[in-house]
N, C-alpha and C positions, 0 to 999 in steps of 0.2 A: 868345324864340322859337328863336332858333339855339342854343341854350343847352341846350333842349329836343332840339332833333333831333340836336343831336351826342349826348346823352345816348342817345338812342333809337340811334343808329346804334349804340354801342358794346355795348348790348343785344342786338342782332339778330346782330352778328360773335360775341359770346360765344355767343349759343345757337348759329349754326352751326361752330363751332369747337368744340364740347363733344365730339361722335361722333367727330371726327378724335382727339380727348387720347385720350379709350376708348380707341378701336380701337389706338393704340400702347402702352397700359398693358397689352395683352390679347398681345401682339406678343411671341416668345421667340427665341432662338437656340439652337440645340442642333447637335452633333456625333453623328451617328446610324449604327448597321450595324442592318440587319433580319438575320432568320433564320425563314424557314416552320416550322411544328408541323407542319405539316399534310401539304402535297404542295406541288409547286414551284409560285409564282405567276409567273404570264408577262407576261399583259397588266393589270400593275398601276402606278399612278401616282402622285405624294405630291403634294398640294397643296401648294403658294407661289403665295400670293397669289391669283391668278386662273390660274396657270397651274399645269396636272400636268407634272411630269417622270417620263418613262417608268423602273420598275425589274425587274429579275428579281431573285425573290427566293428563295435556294434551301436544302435543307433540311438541308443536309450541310456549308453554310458560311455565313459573313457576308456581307452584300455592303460594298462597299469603302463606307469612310467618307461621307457625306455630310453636308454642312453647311443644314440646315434653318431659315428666317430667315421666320417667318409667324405663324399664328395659333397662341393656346395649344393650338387643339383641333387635334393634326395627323391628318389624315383620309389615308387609302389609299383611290382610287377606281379603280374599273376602267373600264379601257381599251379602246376598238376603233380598229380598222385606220381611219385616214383615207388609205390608200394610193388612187390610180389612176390607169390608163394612158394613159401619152402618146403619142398615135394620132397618126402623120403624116399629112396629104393629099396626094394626089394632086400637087396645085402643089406643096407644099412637095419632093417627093421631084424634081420637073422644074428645081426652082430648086436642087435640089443636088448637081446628076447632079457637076459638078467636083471636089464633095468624095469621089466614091466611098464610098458608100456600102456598107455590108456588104450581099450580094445577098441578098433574101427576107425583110429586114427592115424592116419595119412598123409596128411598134409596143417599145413597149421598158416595164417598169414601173420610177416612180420610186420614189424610197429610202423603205420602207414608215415611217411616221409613223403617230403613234396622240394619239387624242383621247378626252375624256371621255366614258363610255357614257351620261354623265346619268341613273343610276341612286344610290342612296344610297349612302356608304360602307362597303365590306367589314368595314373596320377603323378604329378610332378612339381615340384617349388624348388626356386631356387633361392638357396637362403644366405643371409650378410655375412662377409669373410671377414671384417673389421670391426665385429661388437664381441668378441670375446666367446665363451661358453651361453650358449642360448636355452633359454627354456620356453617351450611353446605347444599351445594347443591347437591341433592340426585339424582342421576340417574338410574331409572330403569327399567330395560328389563327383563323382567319376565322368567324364565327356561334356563336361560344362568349363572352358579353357582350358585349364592347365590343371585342374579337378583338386587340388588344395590352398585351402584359405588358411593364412596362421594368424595364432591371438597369441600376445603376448603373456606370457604364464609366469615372468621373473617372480622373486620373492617378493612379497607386501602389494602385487595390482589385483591380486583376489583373492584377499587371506578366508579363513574360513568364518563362517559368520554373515559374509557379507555374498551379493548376488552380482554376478554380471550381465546386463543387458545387452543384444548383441542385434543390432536394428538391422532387417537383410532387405530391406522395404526400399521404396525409391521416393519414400515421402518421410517427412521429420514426424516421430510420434511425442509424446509426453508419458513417464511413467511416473505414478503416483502412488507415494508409499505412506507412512506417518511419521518420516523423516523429510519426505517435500519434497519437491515436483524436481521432475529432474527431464528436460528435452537431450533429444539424441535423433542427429539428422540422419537424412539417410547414409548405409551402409558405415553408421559408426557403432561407439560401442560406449559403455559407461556401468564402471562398478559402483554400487554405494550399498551401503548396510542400510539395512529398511525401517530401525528406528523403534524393533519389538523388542522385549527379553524372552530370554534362554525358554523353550517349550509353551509358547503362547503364539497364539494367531493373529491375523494382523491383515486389513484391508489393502489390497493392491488392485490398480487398477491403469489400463494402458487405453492412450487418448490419442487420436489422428490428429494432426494441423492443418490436414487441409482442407477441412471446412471453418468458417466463423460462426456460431463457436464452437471449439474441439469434438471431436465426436466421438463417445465411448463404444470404445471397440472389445475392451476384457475388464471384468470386472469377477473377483473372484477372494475365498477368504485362503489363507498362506500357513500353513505350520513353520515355524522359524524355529532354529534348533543352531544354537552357534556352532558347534561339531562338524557341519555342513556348511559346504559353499554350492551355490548353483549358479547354472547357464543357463538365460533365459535367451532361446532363441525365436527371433518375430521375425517373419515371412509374409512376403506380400501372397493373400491367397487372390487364386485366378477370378477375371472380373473386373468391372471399373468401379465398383464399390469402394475399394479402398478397405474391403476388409482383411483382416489378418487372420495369421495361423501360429501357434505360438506350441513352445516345444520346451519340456524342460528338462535339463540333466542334472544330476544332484554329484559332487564330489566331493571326498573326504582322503583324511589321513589313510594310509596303507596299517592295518594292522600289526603289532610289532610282531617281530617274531618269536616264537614259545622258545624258551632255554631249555633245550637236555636235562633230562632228569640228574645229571652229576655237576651241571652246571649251578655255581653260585649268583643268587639275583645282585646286581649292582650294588654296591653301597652309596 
């Protein structure tokens, strides 16, 4: 009989310990910067775990680094104000007459906080449970599928110095640097150094394939700064032209951070 219900007991912990293994199998880490397509997102938030962490996300830059430790599926939800004001009474203001108080005031708003609007997610990816720690750059355009696009950001695919071309066209372009021609089909991508030194400019120029011959579509001079890496992002613009629309972000190192004045610098 005891034989039996230890038997049973160890049945019943395996089946409730089965959703706990899951849900850690399902579990990633990744190193993340977002960037808007769209327009700037303000009140938006990235799930962990149960809780959103508030982000802006803006269209002209990255946002700094973030270390993402949750579900494979990382969701962006939007956000509202959980702010509101803390109204003094009457007693309270008589029990503080000692502190002096600022004259005519009454009320004050605390530090505005934002919670889940419990509506669905704006944006969503689901990302590889079998490549270890991830590092990625996130693109997203809210109501366009699943509203994020990821680029690979590991260490050494686009170190600083060099540019990444990121084709969002539905025809193959050519980009032209004075390091040499470099094609990139549609919806691919391709980093290369452009073949200038350190604060000198330098001829770039981006070429459609789908006329004979190429047809120049940007043509333009480049300040090159090895300190910098950029994203060059090309868009089909609206039209049967085959013209483009081209978009740059510029990224760099994080600042280090200043030592405490009692702090001794490195040796």
């Amino acid at each position: 009989m005891r034989s039996k219900l230890f038997l049973l007991a160890i049945i019943v912990w395996a089946l409730a310990s089965l959703p706990a293994v899951a849900q850690e199998t399902t579990r990633v880490e990744a190193r993340v910067k977002f960037l808007s397509m769209t327009r700037p997102l303000i009140e938006v938030g990235l799930l962990q775990g149960t809780k959103a962490e508030g982000l802006a996300i803006a269209t002209d830059m990255l946002t700094d680094e973030i270390v993402y430790r949750g579900a494979s599926r990382l969701e962006l939800l939007e956000m509202k104000s959980a702010s509101a004001p803390l109204v003094t009474t009457d007693d309270e203001v008589k029990g503080s007459k000692k502190a002096a108080p600022s004259a005519g005031v009454k009320a004050r708003l605390a530090a505005k906080t934002f919670k889940p609007a419990g509506t669905p997610p704006i944006a969503w990816i689901d990302l590889p449970t079998n490549q270890g720690r991830l590092q990625l750059i996130l693109l997203v355009t809210p109501g366009l599928g699943n509203g994020i696009v990821a680029l690979n950001d590991s260490p050494g695919s686009a170190p600083l110095g060099s540019n990444r071309y990121l084709n969002l066209c539905s025809f193959p372009i050519v980009v032209r640097l004075p390091s040499g021609d470099h094609v990139i089909g549609p919806k691919g991508s391709k980093t290369a150094r452009p073949g200038a030194k350190d604060s000198e400019y330098y001829d770039l120029q981006i070429l459609t394939k789908a006329d004979v011959p190429d047809k120049l579509s940007f043509s333009g001079r480049v300040f090159h700064m090895n300190s910098v890496r950029k994203l060059y992002l090309i868009s089909e613009a609206p039209g049967e032209s085959q013209r483009i629309t081209l978009k740059v972000v510029e990224d760099r190192d994080a600042p280090a951070k200043a030592l405490p004045p009692s702090a001794a610098p490195p040796k």
